[in-house]
C-alpha positions as CSV (number, residue, x, y, z in Angstrom):
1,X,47.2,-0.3,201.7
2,X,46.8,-3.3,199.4
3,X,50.4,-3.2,198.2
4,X,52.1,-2.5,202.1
5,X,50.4,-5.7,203.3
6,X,51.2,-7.8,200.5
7,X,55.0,-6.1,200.7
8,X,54.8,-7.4,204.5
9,X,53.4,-10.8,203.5
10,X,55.9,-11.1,201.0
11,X,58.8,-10.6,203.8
12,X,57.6,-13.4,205.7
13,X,57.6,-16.0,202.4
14,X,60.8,-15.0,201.9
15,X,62.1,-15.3,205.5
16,X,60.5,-18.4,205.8
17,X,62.2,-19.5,202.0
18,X,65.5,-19.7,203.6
19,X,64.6,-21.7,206.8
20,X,64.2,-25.6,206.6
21,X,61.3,-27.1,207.5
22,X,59.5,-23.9,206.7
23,X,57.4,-23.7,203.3
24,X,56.8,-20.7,201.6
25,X,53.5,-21.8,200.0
26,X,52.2,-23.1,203.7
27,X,52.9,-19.0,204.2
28,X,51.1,-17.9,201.4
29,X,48.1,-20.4,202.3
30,X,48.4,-19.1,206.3
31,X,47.6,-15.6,204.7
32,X,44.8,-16.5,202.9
33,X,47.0,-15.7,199.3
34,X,47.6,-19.2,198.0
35,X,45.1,-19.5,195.0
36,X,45.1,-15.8,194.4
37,X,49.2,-16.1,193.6
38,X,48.8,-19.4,192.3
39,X,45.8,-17.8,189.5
40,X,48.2,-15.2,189.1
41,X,51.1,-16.8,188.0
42,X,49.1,-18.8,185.6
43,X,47.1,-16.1,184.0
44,X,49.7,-13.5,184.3
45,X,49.4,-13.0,180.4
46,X,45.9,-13.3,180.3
47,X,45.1,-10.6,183.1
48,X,48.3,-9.1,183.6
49,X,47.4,-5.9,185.6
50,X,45.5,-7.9,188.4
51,X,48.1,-10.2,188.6
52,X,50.7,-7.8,188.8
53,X,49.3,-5.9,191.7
54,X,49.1,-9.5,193.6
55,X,52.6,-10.7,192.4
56,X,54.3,-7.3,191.7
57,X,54.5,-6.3,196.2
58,X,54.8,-10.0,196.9
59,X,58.2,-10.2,195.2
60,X,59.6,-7.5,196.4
61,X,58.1,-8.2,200.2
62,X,60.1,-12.0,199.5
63,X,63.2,-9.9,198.1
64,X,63.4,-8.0,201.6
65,X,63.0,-11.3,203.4
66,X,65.7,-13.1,201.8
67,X,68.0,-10.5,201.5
68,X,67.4,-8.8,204.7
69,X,67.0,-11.4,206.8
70,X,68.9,-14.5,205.5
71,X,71.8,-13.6,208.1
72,X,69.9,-12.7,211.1
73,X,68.0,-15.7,210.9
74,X,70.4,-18.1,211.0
75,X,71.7,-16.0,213.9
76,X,68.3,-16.4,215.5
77,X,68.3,-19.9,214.8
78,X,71.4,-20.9,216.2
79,X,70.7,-18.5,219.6
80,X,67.5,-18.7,220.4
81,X,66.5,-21.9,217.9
82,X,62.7,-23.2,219.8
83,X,61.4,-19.8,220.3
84,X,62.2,-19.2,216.8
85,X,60.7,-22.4,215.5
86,X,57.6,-21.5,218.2
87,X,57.5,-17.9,216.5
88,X,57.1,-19.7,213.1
89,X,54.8,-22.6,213.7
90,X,52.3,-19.4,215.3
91,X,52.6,-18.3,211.8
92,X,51.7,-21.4,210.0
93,X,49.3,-22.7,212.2
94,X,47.4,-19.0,212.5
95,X,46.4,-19.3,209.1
96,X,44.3,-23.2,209.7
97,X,41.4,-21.7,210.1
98,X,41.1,-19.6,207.3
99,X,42.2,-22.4,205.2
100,X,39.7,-24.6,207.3
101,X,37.0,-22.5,206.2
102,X,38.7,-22.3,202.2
103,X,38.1,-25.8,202.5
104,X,34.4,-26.0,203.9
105,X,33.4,-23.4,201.4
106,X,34.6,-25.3,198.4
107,X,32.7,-28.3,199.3
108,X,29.7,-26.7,200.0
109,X,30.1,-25.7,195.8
110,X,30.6,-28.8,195.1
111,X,27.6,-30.0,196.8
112,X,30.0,-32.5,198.6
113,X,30.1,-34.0,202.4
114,X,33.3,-34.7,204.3
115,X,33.9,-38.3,203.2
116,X,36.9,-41.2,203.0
117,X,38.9,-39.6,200.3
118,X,39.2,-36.5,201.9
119,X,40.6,-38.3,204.6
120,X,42.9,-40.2,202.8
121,X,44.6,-37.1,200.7
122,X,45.1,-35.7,204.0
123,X,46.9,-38.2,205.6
124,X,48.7,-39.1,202.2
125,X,50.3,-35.4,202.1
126,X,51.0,-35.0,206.1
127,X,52.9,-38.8,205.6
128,X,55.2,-36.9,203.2
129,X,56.1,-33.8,205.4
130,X,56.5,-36.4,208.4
131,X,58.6,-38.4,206.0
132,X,60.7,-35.4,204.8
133,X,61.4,-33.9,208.2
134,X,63.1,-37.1,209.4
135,X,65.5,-37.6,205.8
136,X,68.9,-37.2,206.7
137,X,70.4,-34.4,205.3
138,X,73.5,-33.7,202.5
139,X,75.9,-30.4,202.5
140,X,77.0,-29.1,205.6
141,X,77.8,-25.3,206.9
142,X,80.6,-24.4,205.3
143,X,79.6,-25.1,202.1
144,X,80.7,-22.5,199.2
145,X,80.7,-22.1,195.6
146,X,82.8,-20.6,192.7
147,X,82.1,-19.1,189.5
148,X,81.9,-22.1,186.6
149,X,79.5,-23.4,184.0
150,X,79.0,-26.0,185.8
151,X,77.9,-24.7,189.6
152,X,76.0,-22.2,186.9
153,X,73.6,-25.2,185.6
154,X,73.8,-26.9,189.2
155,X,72.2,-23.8,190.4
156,X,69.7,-23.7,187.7
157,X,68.7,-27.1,188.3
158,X,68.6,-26.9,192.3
159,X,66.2,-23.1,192.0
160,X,64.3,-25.3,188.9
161,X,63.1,-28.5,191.9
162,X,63.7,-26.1,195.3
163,X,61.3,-23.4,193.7
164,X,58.4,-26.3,192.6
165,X,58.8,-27.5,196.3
166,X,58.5,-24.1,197.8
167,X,55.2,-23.2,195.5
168,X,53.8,-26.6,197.5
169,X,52.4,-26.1,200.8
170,X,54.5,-28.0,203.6
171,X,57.2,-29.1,201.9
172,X,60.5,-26.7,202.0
173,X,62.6,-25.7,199.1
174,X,65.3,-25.2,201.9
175,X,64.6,-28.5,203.5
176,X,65.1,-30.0,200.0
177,X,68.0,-27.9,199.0
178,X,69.8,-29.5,202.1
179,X,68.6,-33.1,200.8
180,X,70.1,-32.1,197.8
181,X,73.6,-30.8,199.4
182,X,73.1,-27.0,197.8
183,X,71.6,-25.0,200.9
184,X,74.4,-23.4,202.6
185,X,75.8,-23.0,198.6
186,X,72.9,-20.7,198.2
187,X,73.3,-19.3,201.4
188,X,76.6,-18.3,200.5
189,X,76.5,-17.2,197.8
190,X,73.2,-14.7,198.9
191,X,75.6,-13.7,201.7
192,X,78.3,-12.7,199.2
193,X,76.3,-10.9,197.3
194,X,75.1,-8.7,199.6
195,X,78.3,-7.9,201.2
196,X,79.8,-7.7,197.6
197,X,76.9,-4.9,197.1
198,X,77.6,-2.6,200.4
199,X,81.5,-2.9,199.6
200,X,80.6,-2.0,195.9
201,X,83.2,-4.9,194.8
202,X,82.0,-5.4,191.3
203,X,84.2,-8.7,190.5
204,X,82.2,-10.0,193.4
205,X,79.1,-9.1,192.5
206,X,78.9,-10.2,188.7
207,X,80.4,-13.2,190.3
208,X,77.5,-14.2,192.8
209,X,74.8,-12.2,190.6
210,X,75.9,-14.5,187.8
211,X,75.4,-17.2,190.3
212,X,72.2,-16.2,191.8
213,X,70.8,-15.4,188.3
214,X,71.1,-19.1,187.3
215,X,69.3,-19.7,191.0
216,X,66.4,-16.7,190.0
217,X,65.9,-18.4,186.6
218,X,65.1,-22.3,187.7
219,X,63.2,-21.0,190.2
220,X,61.0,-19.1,187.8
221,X,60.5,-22.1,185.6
222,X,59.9,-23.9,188.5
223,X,57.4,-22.2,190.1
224,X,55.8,-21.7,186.8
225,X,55.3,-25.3,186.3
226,X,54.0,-26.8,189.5
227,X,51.2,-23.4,189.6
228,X,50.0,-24.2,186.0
229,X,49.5,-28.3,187.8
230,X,48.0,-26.8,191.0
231,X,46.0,-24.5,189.7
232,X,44.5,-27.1,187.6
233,X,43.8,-29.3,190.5
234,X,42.2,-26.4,192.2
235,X,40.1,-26.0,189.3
236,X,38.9,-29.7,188.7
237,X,39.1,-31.2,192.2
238,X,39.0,-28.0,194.7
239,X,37.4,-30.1,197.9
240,X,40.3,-33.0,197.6
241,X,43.3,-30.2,196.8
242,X,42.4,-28.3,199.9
243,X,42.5,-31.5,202.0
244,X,45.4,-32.2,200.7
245,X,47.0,-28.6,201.3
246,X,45.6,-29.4,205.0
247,X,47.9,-32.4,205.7
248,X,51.0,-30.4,204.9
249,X,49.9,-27.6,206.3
250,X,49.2,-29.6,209.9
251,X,52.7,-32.0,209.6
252,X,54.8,-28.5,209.3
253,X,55.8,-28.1,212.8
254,X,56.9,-31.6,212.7
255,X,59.1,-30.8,210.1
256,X,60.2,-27.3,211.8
257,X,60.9,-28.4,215.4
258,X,62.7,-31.4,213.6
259,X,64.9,-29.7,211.4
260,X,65.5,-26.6,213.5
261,X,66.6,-29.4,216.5
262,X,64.7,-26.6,218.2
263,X,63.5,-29.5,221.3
264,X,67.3,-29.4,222.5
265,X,66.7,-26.3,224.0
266,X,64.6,-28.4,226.8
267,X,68.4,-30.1,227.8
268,X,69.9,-26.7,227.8
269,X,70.1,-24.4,230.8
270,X,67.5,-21.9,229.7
271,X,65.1,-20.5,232.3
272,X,61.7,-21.0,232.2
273,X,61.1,-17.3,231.0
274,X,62.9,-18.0,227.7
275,X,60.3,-21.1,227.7
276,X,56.9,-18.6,228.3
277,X,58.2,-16.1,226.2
278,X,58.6,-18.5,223.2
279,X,55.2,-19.5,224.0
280,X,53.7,-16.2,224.0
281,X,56.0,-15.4,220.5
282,X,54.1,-18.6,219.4
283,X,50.6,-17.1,220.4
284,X,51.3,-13.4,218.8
285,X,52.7,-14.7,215.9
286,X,49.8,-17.0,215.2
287,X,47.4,-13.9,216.3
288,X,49.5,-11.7,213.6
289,X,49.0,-14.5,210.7
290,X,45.4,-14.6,211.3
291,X,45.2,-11.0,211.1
292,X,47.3,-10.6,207.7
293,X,45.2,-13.1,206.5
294,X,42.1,-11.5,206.9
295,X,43.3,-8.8,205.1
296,X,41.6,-8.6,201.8
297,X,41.2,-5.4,199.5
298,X,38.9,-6.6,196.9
299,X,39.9,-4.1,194.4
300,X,43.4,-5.7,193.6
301,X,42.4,-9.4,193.7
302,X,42.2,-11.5,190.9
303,X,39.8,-14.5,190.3
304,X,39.3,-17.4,192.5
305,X,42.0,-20.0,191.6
306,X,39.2,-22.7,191.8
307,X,37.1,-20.5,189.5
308,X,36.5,-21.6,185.9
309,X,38.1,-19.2,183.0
């Protein structure tokens, strides 16, 4: 069962990947994953068959969700946009109190009482998602790209920052890939892949794959480089990195209902049952993350993050 509910957990960072305002990391941390993927990725030479069964079903679960679902997001977004951004912020914010108690647990190692500093890393780190959800935004939605070197090494670069971003809780690799002027690229070229694959149209796909590739492979350095400096943080200063993960945890539905411009849907003429349902999507969604979360099987997990080697 270990590997179908890290498949499923892995759908939902990858849906939330492609959404801006959503973080992939604040995903990982609302299902109680975050250090375990984190220690993975940076000890996955060291203690590569743990770490393989934690990031082996979680990349394919992400895989689904971006490939699946890119399109029927954006459909959802643009149809039914606050009762998507309600369904999402249920996940994120289901996940606060297992982090909450992540957070209690590492000071009560460290012998330490809630104090200034904690306070002030918190609000530090929820200033920067609040910051971040109000930056206007490049690119716009009919953005495309073409094969060339250089959209190759633009690519590289734009998985290489997006993919450190997205390892961060709070902060979005697709928020900053808009900032940047590359989401709907990426977008687009995803898109075209997949259609390229179910109408077997091989120029198209070594095309986009070629593309993508570039995308896949900045990503992977990416990610590899912001876990190696998390995980160090997590190692020396555990109390001050979890409240620091809890300020951009708690400023993501700024950033969602902000960048989603999910509140116009209260000028619209929607009936108050689109309103409740949203709500109760908010509430089940938030029940569901909590659940995931508290799904553990021992047998596959790999040492604490915060733990010494």
């Amino acid at each position: 069962m270990h590997y179908i509910w890290m498949i499923i957990k892995g759908v939902f960072i990858g849906i939330t990947n492609v959404i801006p305002g959503v973080s992939g990391g604040t995903m990982a941390v609302s299902f109680g994953i975050y250090d375990d993927v984190i220690h993975a990725v940076t000890h996955i030479k060291s203690e590569f068959k743990s770490a393989s069964k934690i990031l082996g079903p979680l990349f394919i679960g992400a895989l689904i969700g971006v490939a699946g679902f890119s399109y029927f997001i954006e459909l959802l977004l643009e149809q039914y946009t606050l009762a998507t951004a309600i369904a999402f912020i249920g996940l994120i914010l289901g996940g606060l109190p297992i982090l909450w108690s992540a957070f209690k647990e590492s000071m009560q190692r460290e012998q330490q009482q809630l104090n200034v500093i904690h306070g002030l890393f918190f609000l530090f780190f929820f200033g920067i998602v609040a910051w971040m959800a109000f930056v206007e935004t490049g690119g716009n939605t009919g953005q495309s790209i073409s094969f060339s070197v250089g959209h190759m090494i633009a690519m590289f670069l734009v998985g290489l920052v997006s993919a450190a971003a997205m390892v961060i809780p709070g902060v979005s690799g697709s928020l900053l890939m808009l900032i940047l002027g590359y989401y709907y690229a990426v977008i687009f070229a995803i898109n075209g892949f997949t259609e390229a694959l179910s109408a077997m149209n091989f120029d198209a796909l070594l095309t986009f794959g070629t593309l993508l590739g570039a995308y896949a492979l900045g990503m992977l350095f990416g990610i590899i480089l912001i876990s190696k400096a998390i995980d160090y943080f997590f190692k020396t200063k555990p109390t001050y990195t979890y409240a620091s993960i809890l300020g951009l945890v708690v400023a993501s539905p700024i950033a969602i209902l902000t960048n989603t411009n999910s509140l116009a849907d209260f000028q619209s003429d929607k009936s108050i049952w689109y309103f409740l349902i949203a709500l109760i999507l908010g509430i089940g969604c938030f029940v569901l993350t909590f659940a995931l979360g508290n799904t553990k099987d021992t047998g596959a997990s790999v040492e604490p993050a915060q733990a010494a080697d």
